[in-house]
N, C-alpha and C positions, 0 to 999 in steps of 0.2 A: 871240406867245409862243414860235412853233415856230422863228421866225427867230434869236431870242436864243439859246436852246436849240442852234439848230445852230452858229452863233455859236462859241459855249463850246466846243463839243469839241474845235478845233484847239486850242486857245489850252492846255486842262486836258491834251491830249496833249504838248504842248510843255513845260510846264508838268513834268508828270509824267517828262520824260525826261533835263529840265536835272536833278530832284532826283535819280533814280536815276544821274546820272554822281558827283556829287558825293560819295557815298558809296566808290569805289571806290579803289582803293590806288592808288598813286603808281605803282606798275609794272603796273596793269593799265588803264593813261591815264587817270584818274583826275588832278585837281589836283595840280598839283608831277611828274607822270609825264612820260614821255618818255624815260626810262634804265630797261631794262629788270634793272640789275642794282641798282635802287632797293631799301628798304628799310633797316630799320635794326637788321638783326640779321647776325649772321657769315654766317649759309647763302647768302646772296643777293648779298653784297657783290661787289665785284671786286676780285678780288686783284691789287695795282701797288703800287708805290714812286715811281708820279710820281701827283697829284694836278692833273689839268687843269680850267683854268678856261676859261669861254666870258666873251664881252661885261659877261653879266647873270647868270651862274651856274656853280655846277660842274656839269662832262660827267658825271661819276657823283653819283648820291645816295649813295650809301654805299662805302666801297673797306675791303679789309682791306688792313693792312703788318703788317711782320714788324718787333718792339722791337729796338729800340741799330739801326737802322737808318736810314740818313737817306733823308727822304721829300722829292720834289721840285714846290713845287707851281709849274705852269709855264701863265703867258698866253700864249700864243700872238697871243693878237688883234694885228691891227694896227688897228684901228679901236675898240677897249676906250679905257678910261679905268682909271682907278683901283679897287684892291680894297681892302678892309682887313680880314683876315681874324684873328677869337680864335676862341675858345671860347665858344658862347653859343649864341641862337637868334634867330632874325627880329628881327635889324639888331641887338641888343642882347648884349656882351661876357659873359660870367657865369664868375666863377670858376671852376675845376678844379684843384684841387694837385699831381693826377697831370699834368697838360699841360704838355707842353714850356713852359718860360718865355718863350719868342716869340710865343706863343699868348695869352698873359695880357693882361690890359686893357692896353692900347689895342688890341691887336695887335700885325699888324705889314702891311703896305703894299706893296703890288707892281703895279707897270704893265704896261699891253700890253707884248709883248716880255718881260720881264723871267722870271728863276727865283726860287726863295728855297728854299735847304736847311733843313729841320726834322725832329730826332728824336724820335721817340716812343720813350721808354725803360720804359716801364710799360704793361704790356696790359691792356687796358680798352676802353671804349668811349667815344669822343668825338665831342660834339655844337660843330659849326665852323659859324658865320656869315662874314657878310660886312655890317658896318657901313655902310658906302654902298649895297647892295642888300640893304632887308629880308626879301627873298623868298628869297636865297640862303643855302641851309643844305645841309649835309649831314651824315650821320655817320662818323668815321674807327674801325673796327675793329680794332684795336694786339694783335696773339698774339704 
């Protein structure tokens, strides 16, 4: 019984340390972390007019731009594939009537390599997927 017992405690400590990551924010590496200027409020954003994408995701979780100005979201990859970025959440397009209309279901579509100019003319807060990677979200902060 002492063997079982001793047994258990790695497994309960292991156990115990997966669930206390999972709990923590996105910028304190926590699931979806690794941009320390994550979050999805103004204070934390980063502030830019280019919106960069990686492979499988954006370099920021959250960015602030400034409205009637054109944002540039730019792949760089050479080894990416395809994005297709609206307004929504985890893979799926969701309406916004303040969003730029490029933004709006379908999207709109941009390759490794490639830019795609888009204005935000209304400040607010918007939530941006990416249809081919459901994991790829972030928020755009529009002042």
């Amino acid at each position: 019984m002492k063997k079982i017992a001793l047994a258990l405690v790695p497994l309960a400590l292991m156990l115990s340390l997966a669930l206390g990551a999972c709990g923590k924010a996105a910028s304190d590496g926590g699931p979806g972390g690794g941009s320390t200027t994550g979050g999805s409020g103004g204070g934390n954003c980063k502030t830019t007019q280019t919106i960069a994408l990686t492979q499988t995701d954006f370099a920021d979780k959250c960015v602030t731009v400034s409205a009637n100005q054109a944002v540039t979201f730019d792949d760089p990859s050479s080894s990416g594939g395809v994005h297709i970025i609206c307004t929504g959440e985890n893979g799926s397009c969701q309406a916004n009537a303040d969003a730029p209309s490029d933004l709006g279901s379908p999207g709109f579509q941009i390759m490794a390599g490639e830019q795609k100019q888009v204005t935000f003319t209304k400040p607010g807060t918007y939530k941006l997927a990416c249809t081919v990677h459901p994991a790829m979200n972030m928020t755009v902060v529009v002042q």
